[in-house]
C-alpha positions as CSV (number, residue, x, y, z in Angstrom):
1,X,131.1,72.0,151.7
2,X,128.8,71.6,149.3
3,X,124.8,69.7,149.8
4,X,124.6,66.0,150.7
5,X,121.7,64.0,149.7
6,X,121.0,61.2,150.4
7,X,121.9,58.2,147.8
8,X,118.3,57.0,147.3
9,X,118.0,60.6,145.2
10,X,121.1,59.9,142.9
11,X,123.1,62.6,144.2
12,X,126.8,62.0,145.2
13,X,127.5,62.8,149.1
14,X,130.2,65.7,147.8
15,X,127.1,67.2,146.3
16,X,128.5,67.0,142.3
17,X,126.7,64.5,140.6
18,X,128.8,61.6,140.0
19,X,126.9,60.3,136.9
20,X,124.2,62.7,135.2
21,X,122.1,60.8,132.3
22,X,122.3,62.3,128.9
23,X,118.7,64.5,127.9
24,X,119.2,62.9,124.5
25,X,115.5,63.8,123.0
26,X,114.7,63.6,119.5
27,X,112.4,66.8,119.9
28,X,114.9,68.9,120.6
29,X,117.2,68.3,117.7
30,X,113.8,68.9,115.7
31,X,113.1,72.5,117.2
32,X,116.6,73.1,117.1
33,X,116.2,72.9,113.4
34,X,113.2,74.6,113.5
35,X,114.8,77.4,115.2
36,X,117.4,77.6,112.7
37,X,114.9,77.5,109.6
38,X,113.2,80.8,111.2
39,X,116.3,82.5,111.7
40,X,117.4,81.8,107.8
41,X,113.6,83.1,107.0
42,X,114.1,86.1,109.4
43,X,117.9,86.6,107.9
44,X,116.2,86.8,104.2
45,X,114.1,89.5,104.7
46,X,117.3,91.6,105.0
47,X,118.8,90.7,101.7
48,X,117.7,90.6,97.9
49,X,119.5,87.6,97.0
50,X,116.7,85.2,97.3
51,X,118.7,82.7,98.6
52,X,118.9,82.2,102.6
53,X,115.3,81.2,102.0
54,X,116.5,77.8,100.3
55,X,118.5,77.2,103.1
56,X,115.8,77.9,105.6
57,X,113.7,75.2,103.8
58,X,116.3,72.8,103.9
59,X,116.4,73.3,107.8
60,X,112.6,73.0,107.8
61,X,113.5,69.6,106.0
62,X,115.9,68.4,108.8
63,X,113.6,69.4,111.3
64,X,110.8,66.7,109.9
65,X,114.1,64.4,109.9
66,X,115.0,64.8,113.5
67,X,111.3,64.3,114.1
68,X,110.9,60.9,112.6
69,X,114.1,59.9,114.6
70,X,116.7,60.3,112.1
71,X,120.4,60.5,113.6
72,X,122.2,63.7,113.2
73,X,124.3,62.7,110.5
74,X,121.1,62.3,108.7
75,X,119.7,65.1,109.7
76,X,122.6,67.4,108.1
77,X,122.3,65.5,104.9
78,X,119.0,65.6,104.4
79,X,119.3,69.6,105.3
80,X,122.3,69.7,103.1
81,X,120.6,67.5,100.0
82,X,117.2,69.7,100.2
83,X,119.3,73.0,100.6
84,X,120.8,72.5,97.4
85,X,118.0,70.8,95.3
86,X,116.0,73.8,96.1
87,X,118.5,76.5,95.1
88,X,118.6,74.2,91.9
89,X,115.7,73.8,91.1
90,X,113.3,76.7,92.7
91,X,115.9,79.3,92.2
92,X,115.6,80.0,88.3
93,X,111.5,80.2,89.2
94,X,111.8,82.9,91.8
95,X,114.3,84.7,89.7
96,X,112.2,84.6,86.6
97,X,109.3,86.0,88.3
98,X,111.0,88.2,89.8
99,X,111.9,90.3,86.4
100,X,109.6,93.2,85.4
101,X,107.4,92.6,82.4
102,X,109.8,95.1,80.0
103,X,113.0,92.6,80.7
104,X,111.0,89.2,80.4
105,X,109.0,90.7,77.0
106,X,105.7,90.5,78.7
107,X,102.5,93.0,78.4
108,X,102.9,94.9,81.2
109,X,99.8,94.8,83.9
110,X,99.4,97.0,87.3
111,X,101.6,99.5,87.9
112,X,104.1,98.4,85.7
113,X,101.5,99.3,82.7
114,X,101.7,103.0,83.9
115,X,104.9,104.0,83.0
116,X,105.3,105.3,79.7
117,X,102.0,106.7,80.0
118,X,100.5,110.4,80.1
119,X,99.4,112.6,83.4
120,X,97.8,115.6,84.0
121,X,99.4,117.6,86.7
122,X,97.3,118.3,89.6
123,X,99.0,120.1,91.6
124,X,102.7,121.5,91.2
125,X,105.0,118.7,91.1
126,X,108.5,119.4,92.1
127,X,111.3,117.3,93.2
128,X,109.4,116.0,97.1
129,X,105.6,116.4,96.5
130,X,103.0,117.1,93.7
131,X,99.7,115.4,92.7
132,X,98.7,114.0,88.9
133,X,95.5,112.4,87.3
134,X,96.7,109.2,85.5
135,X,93.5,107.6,83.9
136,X,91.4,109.2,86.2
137,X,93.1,108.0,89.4
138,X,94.7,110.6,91.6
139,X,98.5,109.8,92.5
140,X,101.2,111.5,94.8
141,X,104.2,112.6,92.2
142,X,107.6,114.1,92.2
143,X,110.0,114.8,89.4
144,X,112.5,113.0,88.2
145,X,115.3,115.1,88.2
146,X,114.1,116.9,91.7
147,X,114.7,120.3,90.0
148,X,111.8,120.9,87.6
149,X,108.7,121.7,88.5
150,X,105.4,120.9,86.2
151,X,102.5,123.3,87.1
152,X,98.6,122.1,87.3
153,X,97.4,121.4,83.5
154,X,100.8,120.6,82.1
155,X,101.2,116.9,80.4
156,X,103.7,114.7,81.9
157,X,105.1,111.4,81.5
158,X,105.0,108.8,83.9
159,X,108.7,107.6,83.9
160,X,108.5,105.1,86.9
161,X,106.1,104.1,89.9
162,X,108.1,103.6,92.9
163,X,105.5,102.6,96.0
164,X,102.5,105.0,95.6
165,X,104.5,107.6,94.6
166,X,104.8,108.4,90.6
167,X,108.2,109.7,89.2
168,X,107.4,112.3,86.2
169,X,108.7,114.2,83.6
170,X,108.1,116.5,80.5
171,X,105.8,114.7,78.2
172,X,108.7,114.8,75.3
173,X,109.0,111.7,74.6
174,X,107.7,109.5,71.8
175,X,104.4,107.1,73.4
176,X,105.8,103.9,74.7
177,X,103.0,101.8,75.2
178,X,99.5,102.5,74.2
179,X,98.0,105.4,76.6
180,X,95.5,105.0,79.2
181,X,92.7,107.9,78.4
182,X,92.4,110.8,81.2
183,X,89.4,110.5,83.0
């Protein structure tokens, strides 16, 4: 048979509460939400659509809601209202920024103002390692194709800067932008 209790605690004499109040606490709705916002965040890092994010901050949103003591209908509209305002609105800024100075018509500054530019091979570059001199800064390179290899002295061209890493080939081409001077 199961524990008896005495009344005065609240417990029935079979041991299964007959009547158990509901934990209905405002605070927990709200880090419920909050849970939910950091998942989204967390579930954005592994995809390039830019758009979990949005949804994140509308959960963010309904969090502050269940906080101020909103009901849960509430809560999901006001989730569901900033959700979609953001995407709206906040989208189209992220997604311009996001373009590289050659698609948006910009001067191109950092590393995108490297490529198009001249090198001086180093060290032999071949299609996993090499080292070239790009306005007097020294960078790890590798070529393009992964089958030609530029020997030290040679002129290359800086076709495209992926991490620290420069991707080269043959200076044949006409200049692109203006050249940075070897240092």
């Amino acid at each position: 048979m199961g524990l008896t209790l005495p009344r005065r605690y609240g417990y029935a004499k079979s041991g299964i509460a007959v009547s158990a109040q509901a934990c209905h606490d405002r605070g927990v709705e709200a880090v419920l939400w909050i849970v939910l916002g950091i998942a989204l965040a967390i579930a954005e890092a592994f995809t390039a659509t830019l758009l979990i994010i949005f949804f994140a901050v509308g959960a963010f949103a309904a969090a502050g809601a269940a906080a101020l003591g909103a009901p849960l209908l509430l809560q999901a509209i006001v989730f569901a209202i900033v959700s979609g305002l953001s995407v709206v609105a906040l989208r189209p800024i992220v997604i311009r920024h996001a373009k590289s100075a050659l698609e948006t018509g910009d001067t191109p500054i950092g590393i995108e103002a490297l490529e198009g530019t001249h090198g001086t091979v180093l060290e032999e570059v071949g299609g996993d390692r090499g080292m070239v001199k790009i306005g007097g800064e020294m960078w790890q390179a590798r070529s393009f194709d992964g089958n030609e290899i530029y020997l030290p002295g040679e002129t290359v061209r800086i076709i495209h800067v992926k991490g620290a890493t420069a991707i080269v080939w043959r200076d044949d081409m006409p200049t692109i932008y203006n050249d940075m001077p070897d240092i």
